[in-house]
C-alpha positions in Angstrom: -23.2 46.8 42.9 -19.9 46.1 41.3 -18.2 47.2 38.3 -17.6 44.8 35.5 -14.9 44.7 32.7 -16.3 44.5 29.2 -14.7 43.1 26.2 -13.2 46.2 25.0 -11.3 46.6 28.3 -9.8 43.2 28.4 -8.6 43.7 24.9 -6.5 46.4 25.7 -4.9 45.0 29.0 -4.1 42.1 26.8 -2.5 44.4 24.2 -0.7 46.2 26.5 0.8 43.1 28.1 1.8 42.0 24.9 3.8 45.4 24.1 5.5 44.9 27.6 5.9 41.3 27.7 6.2 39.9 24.1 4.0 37.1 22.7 1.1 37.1 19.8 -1.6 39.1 19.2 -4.9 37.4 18.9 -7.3 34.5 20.0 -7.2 31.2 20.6 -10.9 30.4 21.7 -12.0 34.0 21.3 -13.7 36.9 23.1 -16.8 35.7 23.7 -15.8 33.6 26.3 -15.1 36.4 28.1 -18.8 37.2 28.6 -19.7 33.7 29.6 -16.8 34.0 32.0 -17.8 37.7 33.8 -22.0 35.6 33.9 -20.1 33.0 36.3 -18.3 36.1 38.2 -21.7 37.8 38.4 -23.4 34.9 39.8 -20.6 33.9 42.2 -22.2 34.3 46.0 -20.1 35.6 48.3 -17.0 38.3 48.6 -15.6 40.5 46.3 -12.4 38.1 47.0 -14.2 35.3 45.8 -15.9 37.0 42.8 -12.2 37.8 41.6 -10.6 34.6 42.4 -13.6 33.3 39.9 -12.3 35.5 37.7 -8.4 35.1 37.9 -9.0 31.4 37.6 -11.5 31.3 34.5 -9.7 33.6 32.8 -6.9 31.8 32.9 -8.4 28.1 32.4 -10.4 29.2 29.0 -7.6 30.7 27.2 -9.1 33.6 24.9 -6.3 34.5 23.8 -3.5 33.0 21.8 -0.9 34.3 24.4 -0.7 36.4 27.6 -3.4 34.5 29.3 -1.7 34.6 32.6 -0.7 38.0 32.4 -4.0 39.5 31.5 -6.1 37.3 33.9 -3.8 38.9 36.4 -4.3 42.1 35.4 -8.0 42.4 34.6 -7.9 40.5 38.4 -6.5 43.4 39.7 -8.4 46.1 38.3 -11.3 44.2 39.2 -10.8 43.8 43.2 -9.2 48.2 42.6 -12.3 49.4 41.5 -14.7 47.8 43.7 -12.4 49.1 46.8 -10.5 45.7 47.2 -6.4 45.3 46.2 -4.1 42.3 46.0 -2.2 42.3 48.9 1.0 40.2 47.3 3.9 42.6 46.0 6.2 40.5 45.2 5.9 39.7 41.4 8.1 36.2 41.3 5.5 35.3 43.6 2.7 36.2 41.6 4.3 34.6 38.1 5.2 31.6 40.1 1.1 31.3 41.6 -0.5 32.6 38.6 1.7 29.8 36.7 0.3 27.0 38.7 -3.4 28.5 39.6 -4.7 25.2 38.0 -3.7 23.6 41.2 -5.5 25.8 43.8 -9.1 26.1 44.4 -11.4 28.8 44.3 -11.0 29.2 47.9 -7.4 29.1 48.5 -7.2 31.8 45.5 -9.3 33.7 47.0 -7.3 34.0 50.2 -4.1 34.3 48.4 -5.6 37.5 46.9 -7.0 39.0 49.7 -3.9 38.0 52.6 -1.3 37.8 49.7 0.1 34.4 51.0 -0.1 31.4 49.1 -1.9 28.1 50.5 
């Protein structure tokens, strides 16, 4: 069984992100997406990979928030894959602005192998 974010826990990896990045405070579509998106992760068949490229990708597609999207999908990603014994194997952090940036453009699948080899398609 995996372990699952919940709203509070999002919230304050997107406040923190904020404090370290800049940006605004609050939503743009709002938290309950959140729980519509972890349904999708929790029906996702296969990998732990794939569950958390589900995640990295939805959370950044539905925008809750009015900034720090990117940022906090990333995040949330990678506390995700930690606690269910999983990591993201990419260090290098242009690299992972410069993916997370254009994650429209990449499928499920080639997210997915980018998180778990840390090479992008």
């Amino acid at each position: 069984m995996y372990w699952y974010p919940d709203r509070d826990f999002i919230i304050r990896i997107h406040d923190e992100m904020i404090r370290e990045f800049g940006g605004h405070h609050g939503f743009e579509r709002g938290i309950n997406l959140f729980d519509v998106v972890v349904k999708w992760v929790k029906e996702t068949r296969g990998s732990l990979y794939r569950k958390a490229a589900v995640f990295l990708k939805s959370l950044v597609n539905v925008r809750i928030f009015a900034d720090g999207n990117h940022r906090t999908a990333f995040e949330v990603t990678d506390v995700f894959l930690r606690m269910n014994g999983g990591q993201i194997k990419i260090t290098d952090e242009q690299k992972v602005i410069r993916f997370i940036k254009d994650i429209k453009n990449y499928s499920i699948e080639e997210i997915e192998a980018w998180l778990r080899h840390g090479e992008a398609p």
